[in-house]
CHARMM internal coordinates of N, CA and C (Angstrom, degrees):
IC EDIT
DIST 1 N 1 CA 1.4437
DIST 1 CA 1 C 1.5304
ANGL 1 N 1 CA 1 C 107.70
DIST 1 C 2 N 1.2089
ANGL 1 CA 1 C 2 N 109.56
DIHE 1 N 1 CA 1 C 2 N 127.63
DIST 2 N 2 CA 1.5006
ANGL 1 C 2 N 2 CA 118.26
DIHE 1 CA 1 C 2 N 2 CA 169.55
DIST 2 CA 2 C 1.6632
ANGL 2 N 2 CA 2 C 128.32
DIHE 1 C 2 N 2 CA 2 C -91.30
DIST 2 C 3 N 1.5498
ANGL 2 CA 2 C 3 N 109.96
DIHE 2 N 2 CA 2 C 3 N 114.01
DIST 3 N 3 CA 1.3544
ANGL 2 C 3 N 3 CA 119.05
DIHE 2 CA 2 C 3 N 3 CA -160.16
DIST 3 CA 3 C 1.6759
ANGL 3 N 3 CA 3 C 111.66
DIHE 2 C 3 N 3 CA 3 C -121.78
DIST 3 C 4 N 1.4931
ANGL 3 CA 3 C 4 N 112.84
DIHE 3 N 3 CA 3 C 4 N 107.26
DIST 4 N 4 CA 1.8453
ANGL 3 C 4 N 4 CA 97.26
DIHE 3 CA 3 C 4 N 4 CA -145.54
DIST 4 CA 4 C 1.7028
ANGL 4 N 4 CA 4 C 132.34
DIHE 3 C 4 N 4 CA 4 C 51.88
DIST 4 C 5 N 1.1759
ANGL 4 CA 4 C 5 N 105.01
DIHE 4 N 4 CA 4 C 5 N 13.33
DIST 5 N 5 CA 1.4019
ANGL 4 C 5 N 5 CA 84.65
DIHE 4 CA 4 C 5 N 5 CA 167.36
DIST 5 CA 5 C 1.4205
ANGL 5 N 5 CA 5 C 102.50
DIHE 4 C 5 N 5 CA 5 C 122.77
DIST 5 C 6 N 1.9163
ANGL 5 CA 5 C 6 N 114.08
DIHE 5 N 5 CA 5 C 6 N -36.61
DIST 6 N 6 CA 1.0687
ANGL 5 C 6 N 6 CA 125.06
DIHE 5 CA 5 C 6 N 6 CA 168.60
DIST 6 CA 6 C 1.5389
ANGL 6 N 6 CA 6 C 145.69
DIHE 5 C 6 N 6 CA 6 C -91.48
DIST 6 C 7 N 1.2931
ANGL 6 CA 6 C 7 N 129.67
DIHE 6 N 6 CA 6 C 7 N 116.29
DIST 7 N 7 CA 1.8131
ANGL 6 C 7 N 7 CA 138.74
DIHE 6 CA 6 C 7 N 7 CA -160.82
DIST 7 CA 7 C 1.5493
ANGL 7 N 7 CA 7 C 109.60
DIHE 6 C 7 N 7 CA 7 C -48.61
DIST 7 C 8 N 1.1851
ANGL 7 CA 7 C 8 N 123.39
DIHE 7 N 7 CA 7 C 8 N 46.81
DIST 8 N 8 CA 1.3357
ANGL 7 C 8 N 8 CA 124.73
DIHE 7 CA 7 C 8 N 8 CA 157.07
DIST 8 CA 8 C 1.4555
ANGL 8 N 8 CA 8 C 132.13
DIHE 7 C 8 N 8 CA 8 C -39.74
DIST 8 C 9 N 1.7896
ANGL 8 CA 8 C 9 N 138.90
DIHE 8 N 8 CA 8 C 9 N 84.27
DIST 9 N 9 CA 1.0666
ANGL 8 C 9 N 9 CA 137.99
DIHE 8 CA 8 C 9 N 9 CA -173.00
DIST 9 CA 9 C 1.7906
ANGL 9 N 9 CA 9 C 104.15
DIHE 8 C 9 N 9 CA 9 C -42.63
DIST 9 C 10 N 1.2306
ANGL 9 CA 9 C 10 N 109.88
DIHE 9 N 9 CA 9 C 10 N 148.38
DIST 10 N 10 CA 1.4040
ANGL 9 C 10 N 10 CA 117.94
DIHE 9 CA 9 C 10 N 10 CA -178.13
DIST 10 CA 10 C 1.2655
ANGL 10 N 10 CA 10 C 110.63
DIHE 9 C 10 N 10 CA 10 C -73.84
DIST 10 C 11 N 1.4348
ANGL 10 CA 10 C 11 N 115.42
DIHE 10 N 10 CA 10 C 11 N -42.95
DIST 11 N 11 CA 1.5418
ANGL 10 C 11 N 11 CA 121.25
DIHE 10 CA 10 C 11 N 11 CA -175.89
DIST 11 CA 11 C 1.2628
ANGL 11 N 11 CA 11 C 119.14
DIHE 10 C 11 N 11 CA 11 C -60.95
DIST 11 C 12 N 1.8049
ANGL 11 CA 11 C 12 N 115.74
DIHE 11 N 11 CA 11 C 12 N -34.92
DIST 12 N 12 CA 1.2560
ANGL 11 C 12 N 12 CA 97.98
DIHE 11 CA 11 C 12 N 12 CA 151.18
DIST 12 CA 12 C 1.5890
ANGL 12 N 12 CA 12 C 153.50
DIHE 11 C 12 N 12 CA 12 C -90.90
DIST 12 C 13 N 1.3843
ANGL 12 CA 12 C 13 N 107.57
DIHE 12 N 12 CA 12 C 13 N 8.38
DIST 13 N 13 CA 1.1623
ANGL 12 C 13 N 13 CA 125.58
DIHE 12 CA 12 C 13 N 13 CA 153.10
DIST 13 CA 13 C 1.4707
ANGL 13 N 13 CA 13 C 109.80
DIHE 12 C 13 N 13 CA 13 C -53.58
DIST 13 C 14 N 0.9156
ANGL 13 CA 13 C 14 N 113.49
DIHE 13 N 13 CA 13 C 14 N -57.89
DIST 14 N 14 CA 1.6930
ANGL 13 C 14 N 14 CA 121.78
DIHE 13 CA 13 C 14 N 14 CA -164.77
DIST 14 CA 14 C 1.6586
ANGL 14 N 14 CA 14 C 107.97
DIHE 13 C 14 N 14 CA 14 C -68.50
DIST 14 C 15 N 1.5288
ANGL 14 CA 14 C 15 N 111.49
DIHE 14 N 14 CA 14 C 15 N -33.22
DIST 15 N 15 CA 1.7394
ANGL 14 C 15 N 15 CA 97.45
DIHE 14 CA 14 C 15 N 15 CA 159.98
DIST 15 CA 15 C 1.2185
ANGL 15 N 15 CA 15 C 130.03
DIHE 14 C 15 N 15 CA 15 C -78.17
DIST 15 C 16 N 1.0664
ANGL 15 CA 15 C 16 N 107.18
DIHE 15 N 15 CA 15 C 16 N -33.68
DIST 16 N 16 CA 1.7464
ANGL 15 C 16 N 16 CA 109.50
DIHE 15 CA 15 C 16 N 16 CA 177.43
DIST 16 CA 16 C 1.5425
ANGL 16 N 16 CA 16 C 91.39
DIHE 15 C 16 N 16 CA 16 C -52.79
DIST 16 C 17 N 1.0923
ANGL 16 CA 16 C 17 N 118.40
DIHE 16 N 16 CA 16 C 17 N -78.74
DIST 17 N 17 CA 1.4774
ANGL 16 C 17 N 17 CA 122.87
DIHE 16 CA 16 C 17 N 17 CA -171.12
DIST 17 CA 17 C 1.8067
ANGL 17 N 17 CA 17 C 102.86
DIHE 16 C 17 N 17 CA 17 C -36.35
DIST 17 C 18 N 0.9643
ANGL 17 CA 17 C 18 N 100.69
DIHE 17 N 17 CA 17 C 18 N -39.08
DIST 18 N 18 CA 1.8133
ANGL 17 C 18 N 18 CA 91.08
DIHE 17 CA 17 C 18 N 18 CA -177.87
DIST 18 CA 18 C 1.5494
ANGL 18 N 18 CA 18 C 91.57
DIHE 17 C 18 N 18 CA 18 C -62.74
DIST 18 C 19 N 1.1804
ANGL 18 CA 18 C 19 N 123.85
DIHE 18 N 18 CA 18 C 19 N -69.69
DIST 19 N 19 CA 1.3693
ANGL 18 C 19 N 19 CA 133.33
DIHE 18 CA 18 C 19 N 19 CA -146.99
DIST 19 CA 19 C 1.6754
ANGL 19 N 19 CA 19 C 103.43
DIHE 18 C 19 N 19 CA 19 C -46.46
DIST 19 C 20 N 1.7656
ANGL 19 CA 19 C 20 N 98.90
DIHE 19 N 19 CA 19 C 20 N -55.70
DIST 20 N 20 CA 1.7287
ANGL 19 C 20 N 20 CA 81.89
DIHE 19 CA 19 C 20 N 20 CA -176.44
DIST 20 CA 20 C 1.6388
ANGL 20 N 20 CA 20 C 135.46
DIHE 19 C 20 N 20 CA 20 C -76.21
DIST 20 C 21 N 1.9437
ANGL 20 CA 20 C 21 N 86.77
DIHE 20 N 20 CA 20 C 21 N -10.63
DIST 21 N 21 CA 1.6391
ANGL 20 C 21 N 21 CA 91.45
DIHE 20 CA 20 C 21 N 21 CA 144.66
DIST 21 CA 21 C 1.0636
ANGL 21 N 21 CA 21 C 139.84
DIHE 20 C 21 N 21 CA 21 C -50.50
DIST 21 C 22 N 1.2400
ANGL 21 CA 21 C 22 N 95.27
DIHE 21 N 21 CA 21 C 22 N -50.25
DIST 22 N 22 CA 2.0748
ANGL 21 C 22 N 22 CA 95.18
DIHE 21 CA 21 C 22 N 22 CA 173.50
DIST 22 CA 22 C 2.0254
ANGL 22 N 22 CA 22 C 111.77
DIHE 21 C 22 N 22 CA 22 C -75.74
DIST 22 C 23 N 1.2545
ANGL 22 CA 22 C 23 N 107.53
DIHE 22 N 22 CA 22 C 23 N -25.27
DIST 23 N 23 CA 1.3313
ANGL 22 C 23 N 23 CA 95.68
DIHE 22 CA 22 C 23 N 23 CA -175.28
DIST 23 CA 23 C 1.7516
ANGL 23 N 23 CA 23 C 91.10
DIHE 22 C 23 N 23 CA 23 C -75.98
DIST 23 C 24 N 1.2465
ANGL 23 CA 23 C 24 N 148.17
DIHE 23 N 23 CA 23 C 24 N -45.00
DIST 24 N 24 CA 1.3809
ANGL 23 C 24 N 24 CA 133.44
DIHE 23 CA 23 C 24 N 24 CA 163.32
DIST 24 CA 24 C 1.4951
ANGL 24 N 24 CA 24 C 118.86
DIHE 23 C 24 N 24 CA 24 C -18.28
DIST 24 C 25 N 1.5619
ANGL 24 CA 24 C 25 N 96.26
DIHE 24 N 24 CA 24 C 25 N -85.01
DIST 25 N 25 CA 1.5727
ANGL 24 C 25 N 25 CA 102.15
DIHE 24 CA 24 C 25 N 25 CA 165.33
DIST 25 CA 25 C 1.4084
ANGL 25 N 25 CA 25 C 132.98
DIHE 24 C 25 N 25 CA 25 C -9.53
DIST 25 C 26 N 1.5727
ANGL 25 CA 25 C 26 N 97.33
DIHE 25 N 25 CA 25 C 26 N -66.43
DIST 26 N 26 CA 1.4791
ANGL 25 C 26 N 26 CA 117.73
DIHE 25 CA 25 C 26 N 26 CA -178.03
DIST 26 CA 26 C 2.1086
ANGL 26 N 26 CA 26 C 81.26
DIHE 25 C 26 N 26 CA 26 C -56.90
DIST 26 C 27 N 1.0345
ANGL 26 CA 26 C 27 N 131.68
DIHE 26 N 26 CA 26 C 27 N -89.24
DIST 27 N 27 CA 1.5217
ANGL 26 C 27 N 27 CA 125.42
DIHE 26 CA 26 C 27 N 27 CA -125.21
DIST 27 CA 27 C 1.7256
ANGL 27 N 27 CA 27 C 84.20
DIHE 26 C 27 N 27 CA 27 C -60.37
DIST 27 C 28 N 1.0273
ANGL 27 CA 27 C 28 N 124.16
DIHE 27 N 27 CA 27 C 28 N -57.12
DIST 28 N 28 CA 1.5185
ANGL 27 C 28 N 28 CA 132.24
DIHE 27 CA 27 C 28 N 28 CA -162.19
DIST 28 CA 28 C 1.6889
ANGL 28 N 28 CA 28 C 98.23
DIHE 27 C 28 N 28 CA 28 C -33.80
DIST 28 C 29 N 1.6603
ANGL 28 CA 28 C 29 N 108.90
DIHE 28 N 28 CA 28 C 29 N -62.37
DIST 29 N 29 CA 1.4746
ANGL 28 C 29 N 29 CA 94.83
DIHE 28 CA 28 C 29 N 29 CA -174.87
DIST 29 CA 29 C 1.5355
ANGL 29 N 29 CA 29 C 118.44
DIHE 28 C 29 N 29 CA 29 C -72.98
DIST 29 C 30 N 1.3632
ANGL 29 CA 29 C 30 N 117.57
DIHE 29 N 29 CA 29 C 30 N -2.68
DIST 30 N 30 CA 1.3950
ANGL 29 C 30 N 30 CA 126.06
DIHE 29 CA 29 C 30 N 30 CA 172.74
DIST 30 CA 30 C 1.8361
ANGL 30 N 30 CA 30 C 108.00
DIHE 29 C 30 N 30 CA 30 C -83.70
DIST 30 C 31 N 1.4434
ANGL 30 CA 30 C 31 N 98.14
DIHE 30 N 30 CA 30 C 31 N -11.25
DIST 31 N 31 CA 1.8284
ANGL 30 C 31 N 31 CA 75.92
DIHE 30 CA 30 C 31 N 31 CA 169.89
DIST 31 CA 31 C 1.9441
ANGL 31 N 31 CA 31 C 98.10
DIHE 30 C 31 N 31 CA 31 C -119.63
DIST 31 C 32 N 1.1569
ANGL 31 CA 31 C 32 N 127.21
DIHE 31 N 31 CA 31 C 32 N 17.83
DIST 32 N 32 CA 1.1997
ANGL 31 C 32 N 32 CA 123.05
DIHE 31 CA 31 C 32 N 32 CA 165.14
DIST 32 CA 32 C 1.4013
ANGL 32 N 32 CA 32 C 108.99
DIHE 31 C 32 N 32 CA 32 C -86.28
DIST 32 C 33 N 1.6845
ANGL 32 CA 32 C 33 N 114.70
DIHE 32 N 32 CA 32 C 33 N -48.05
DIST 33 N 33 CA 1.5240
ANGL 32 C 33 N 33 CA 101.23
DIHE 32 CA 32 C 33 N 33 CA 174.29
DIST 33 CA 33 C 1.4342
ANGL 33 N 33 CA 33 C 128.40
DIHE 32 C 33 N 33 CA 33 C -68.85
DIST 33 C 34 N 1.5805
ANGL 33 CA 33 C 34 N 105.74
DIHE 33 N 33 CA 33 C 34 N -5.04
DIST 34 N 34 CA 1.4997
ANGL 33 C 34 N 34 CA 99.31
DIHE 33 CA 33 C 34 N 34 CA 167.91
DIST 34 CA 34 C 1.4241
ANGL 34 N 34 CA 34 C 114.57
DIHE 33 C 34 N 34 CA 34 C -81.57
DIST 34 C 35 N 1.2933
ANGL 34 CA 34 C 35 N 91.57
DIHE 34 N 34 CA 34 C 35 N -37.61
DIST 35 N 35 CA 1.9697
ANGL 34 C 35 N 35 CA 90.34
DIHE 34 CA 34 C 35 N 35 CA 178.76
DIST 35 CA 35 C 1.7691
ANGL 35 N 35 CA 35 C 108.81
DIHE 34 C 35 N 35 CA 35 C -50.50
DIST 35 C 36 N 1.1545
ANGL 35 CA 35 C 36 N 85.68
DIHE 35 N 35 CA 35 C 36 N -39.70
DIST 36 N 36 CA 1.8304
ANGL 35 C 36 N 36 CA 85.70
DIHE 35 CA 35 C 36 N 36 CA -165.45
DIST 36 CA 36 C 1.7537
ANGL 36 N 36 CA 36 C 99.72
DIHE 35 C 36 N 36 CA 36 C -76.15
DIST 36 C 37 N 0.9236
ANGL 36 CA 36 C 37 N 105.91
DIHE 36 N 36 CA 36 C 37 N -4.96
DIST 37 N 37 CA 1.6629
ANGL 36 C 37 N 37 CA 95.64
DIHE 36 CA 36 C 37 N 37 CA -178.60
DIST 37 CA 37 C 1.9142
ANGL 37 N 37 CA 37 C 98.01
DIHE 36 C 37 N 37 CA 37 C -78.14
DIST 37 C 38 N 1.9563
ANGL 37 CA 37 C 38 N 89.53
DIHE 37 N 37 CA 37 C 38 N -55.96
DIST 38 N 38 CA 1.4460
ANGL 37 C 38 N 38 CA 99.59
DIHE 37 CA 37 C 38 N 38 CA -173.71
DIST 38 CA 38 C 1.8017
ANGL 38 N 38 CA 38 C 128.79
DIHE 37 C 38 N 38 CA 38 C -52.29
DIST 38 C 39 N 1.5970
ANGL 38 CA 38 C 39 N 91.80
DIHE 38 N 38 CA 38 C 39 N -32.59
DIST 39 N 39 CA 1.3879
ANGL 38 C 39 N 39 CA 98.71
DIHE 38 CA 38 C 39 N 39 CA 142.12
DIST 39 CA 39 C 1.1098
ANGL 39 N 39 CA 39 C 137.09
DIHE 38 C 39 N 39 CA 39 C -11.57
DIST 39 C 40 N 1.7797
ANGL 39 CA 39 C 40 N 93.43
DIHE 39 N 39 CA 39 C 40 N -88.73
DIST 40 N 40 CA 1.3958
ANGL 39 C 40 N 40 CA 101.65
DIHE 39 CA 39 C 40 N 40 CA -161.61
DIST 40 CA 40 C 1.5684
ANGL 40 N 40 CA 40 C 110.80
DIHE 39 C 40 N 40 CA 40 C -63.80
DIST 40 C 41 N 1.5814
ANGL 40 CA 40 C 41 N 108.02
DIHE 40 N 40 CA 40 C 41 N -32.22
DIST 41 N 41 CA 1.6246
ANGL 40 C 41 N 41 CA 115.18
DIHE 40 CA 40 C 41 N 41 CA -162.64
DIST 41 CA 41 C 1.7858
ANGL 41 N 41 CA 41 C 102.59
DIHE 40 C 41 N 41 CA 41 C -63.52
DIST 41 C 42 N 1.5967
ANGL 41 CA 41 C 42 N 97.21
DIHE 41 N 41 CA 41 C 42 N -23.86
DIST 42 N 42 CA 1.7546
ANGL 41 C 42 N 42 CA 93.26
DIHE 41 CA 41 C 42 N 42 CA -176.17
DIST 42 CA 42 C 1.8506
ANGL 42 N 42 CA 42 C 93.13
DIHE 41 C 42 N 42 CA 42 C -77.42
DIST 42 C 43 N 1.0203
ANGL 42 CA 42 C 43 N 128.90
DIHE 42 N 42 CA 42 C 43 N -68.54
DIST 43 N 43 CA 1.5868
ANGL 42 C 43 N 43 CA 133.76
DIHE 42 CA 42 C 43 N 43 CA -166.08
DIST 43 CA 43 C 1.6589
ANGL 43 N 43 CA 43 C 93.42
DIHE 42 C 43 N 43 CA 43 C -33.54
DIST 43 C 44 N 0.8122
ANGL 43 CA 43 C 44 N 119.61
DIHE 43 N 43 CA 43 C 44 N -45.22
DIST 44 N 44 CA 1.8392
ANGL 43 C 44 N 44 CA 130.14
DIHE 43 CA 43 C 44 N 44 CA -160.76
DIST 44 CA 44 C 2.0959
ANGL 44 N 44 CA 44 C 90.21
DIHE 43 C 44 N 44 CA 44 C -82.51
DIST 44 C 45 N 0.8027
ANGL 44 CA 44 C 45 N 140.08
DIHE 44 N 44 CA 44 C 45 N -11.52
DIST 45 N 45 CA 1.5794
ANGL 44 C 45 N 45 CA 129.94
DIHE 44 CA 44 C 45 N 45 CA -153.75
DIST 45 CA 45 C 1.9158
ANGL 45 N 45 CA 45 C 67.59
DIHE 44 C 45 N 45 CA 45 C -141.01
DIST 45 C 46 N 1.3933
ANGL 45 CA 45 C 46 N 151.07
DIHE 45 N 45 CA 45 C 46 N -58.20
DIST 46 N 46 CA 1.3628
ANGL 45 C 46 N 46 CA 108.37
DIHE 45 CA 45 C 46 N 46 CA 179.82
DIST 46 CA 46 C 1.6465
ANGL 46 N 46 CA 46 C 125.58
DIHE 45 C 46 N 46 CA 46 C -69.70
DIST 46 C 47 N 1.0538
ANGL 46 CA 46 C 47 N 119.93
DIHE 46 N 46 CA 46 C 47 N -5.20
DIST 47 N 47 CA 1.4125
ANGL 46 C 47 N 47 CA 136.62
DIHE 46 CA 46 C 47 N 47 CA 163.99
DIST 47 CA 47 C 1.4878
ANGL 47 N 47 CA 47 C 123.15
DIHE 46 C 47 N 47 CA 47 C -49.86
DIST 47 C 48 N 1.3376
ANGL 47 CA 47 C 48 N 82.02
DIHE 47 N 47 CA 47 C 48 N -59.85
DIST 48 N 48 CA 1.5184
ANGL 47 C 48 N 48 CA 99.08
DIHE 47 CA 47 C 48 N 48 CA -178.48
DIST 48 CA 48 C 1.8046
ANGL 48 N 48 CA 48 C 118.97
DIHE 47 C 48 N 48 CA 48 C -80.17
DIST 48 C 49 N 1.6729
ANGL 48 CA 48 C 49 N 111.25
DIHE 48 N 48 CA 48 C 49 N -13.99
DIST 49 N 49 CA 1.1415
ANGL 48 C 49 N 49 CA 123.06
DIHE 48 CA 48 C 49 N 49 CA 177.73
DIST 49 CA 49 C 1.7409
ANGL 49 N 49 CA 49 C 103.82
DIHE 48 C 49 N 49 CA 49 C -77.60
DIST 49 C 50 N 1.8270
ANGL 49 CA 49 C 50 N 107.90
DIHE 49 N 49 CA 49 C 50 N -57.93
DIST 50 N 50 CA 1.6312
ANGL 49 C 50 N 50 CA 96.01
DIHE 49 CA 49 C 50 N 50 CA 151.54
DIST 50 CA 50 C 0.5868
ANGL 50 N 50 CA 50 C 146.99
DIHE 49 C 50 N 50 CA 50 C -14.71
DIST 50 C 51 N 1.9498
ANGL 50 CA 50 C 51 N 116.06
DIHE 50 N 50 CA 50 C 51 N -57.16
DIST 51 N 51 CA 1.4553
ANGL 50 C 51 N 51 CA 109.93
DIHE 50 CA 50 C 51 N 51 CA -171.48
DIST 51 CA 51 C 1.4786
ANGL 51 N 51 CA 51 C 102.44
DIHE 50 C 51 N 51 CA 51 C -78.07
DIST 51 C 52 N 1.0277
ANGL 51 CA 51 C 52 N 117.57
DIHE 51 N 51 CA 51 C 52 N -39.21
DIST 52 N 52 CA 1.4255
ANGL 51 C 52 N 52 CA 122.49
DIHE 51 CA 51 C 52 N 52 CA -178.41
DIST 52 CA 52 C 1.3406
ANGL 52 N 52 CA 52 C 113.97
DIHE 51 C 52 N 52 CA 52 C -37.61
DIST 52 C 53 N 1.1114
ANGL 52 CA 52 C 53 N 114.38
DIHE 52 N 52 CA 52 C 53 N -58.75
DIST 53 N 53 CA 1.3540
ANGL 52 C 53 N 53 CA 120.38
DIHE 52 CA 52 C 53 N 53 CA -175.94
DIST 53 CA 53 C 2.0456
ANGL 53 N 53 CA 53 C 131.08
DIHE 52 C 53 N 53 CA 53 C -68.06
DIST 53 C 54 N 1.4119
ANGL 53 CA 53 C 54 N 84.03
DIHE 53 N 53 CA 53 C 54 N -33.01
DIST 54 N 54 CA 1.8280
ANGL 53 C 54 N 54 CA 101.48
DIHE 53 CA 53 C 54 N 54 CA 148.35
DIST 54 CA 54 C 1.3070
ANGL 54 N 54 CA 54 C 113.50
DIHE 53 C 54 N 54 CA 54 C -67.26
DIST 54 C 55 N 1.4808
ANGL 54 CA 54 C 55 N 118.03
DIHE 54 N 54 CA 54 C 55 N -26.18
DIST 55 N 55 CA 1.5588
ANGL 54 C 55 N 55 CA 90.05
DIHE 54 CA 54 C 55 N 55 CA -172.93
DIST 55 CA 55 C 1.9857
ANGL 55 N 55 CA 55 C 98.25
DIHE 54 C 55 N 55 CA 55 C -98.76
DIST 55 C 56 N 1.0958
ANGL 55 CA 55 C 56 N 131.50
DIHE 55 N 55 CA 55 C 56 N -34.78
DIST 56 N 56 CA 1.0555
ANGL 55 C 56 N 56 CA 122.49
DIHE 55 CA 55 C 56 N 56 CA 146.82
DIST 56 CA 56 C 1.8332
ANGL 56 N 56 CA 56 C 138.51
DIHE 55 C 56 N 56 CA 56 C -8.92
DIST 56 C 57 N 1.7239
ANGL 56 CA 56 C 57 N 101.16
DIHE 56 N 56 CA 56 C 57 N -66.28
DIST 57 N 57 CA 1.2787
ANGL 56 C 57 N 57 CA 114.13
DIHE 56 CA 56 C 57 N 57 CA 166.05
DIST 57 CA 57 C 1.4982
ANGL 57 N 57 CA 57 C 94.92
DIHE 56 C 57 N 57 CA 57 C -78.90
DIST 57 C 58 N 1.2222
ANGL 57 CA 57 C 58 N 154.99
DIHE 57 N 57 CA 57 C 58 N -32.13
DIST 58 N 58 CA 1.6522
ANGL 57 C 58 N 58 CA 117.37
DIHE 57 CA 57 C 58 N 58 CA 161.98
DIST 58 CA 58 C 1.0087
ANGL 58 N 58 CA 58 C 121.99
DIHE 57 C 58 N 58 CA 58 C -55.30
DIST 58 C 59 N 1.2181
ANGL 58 CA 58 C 59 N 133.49
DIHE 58 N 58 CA 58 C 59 N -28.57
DIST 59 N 59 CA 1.4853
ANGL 58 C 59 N 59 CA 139.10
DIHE 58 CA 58 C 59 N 59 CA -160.08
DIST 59 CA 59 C 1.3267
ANGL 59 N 59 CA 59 C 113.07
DIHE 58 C 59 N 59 CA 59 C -80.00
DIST 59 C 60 N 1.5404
ANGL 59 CA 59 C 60 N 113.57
DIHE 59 N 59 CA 59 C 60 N -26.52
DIST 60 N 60 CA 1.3288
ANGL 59 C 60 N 60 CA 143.90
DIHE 59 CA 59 C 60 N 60 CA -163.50
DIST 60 CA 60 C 1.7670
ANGL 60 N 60 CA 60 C 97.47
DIHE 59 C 60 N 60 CA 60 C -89.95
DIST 60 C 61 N 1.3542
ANGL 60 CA 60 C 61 N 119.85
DIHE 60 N 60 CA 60 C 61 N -59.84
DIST 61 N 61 CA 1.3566
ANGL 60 C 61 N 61 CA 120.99
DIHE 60 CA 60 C 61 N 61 CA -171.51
DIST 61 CA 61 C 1.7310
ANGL 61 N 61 CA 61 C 109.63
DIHE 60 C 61 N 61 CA 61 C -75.91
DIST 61 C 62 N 1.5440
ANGL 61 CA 61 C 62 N 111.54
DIHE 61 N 61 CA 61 C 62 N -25.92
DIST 62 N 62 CA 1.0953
ANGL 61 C 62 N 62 CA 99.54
DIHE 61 CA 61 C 62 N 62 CA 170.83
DIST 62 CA 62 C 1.9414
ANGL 62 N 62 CA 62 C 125.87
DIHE 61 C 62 N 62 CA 62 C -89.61
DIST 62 C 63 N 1.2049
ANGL 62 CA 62 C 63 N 93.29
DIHE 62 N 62 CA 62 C 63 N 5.99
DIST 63 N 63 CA 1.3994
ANGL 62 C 63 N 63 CA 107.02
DIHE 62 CA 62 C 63 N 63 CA 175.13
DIST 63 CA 63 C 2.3414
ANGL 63 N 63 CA 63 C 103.19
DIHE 62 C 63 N 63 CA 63 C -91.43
DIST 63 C 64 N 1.2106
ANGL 63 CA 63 C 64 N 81.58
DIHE 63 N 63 CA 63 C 64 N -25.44
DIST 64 N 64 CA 1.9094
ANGL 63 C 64 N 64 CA 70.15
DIHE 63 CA 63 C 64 N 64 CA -178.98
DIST 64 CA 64 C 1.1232
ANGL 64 N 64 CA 64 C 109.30
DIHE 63 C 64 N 64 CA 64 C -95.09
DIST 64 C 65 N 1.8387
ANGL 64 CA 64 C 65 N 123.87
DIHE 64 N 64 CA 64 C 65 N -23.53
DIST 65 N 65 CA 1.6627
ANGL 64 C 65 N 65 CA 109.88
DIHE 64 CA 64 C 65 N 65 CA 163.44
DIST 65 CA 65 C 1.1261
ANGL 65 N 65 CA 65 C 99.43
DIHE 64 C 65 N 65 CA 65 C -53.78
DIST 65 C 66 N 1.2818
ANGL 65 CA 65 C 66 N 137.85
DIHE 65 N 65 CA 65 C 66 N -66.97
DIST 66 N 66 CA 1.8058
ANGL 65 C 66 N 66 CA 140.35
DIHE 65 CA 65 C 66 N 66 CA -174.72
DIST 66 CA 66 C 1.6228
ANGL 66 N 66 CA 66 C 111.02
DIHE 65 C 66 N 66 CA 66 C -25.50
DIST 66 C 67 N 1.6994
ANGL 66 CA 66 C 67 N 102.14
DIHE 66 N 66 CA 66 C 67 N -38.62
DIST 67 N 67 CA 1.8055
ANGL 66 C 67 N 67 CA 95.11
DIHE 66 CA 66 C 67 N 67 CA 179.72
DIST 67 CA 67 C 1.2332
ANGL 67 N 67 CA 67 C 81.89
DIHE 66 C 67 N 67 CA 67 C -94.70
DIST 67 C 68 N 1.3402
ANGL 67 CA 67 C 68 N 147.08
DIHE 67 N 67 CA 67 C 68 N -83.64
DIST 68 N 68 CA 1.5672
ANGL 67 C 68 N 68 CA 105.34
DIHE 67 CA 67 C 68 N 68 CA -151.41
DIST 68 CA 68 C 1.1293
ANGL 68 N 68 CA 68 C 145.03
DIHE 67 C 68 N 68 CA 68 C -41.39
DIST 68 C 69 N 1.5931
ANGL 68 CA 68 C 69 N 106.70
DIHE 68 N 68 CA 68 C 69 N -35.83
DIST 69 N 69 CA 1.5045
ANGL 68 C 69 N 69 CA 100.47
DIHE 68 CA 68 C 69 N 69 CA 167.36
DIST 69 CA 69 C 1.3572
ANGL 69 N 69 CA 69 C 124.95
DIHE 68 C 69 N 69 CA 69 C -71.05
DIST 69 C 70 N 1.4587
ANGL 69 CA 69 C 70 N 113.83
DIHE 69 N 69 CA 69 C 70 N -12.42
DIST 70 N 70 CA 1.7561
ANGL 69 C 70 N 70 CA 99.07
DIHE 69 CA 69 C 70 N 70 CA 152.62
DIST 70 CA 70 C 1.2744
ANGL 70 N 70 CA 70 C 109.52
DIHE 69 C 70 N 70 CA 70 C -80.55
DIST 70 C 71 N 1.4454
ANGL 70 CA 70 C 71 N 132.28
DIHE 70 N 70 CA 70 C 71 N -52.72
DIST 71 N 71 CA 1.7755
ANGL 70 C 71 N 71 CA 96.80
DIHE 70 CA 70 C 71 N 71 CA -177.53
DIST 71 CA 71 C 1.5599
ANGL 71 N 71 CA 71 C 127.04
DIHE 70 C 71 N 71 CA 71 C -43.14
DIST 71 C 72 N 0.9594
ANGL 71 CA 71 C 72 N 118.65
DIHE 71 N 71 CA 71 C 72 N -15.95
DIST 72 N 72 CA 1.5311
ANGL 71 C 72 N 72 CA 118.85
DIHE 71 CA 71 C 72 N 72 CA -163.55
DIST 72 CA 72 C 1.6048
ANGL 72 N 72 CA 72 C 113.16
DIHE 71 C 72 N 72 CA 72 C -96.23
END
COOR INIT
IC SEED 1 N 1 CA 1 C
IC BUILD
């Protein structure tokens, strides 16, 4: 096969081209499992911001029965 001018065998065209296919591959699923890690670590840290925040507003409602029943 002639490529500029120069006799480039076809067969090796066609590995290189495999090769940096697969080195693609390789990174592509190397940044999906990070996402999915980072994922999860966010789902797990809004969870925990939830609970946080329920226990907060308990802390909060059981602090104003505490003042009402002293005003009263």
């Amino acid at each position: 096969m002639l490529i500029f001018g120069v006799d480039i065998p076809l067969v090796e065209i066609t590995i290189a081209l495999a090769l940096m296919l697969f080195i693609l591959l390789v990174e592509a699923l190397i940044v999906i499992i990070l996402l999915m890690k980072q994922m999860s670590k966010s789902k797990q840290l809004g969870d925990l911001i939830s609970k946080l925040s329920e226990t907060i507003l308990d802390i909060k409602n059981k602090e104003i029965e505490e003042l009402d029943k002293i005003k009263r």
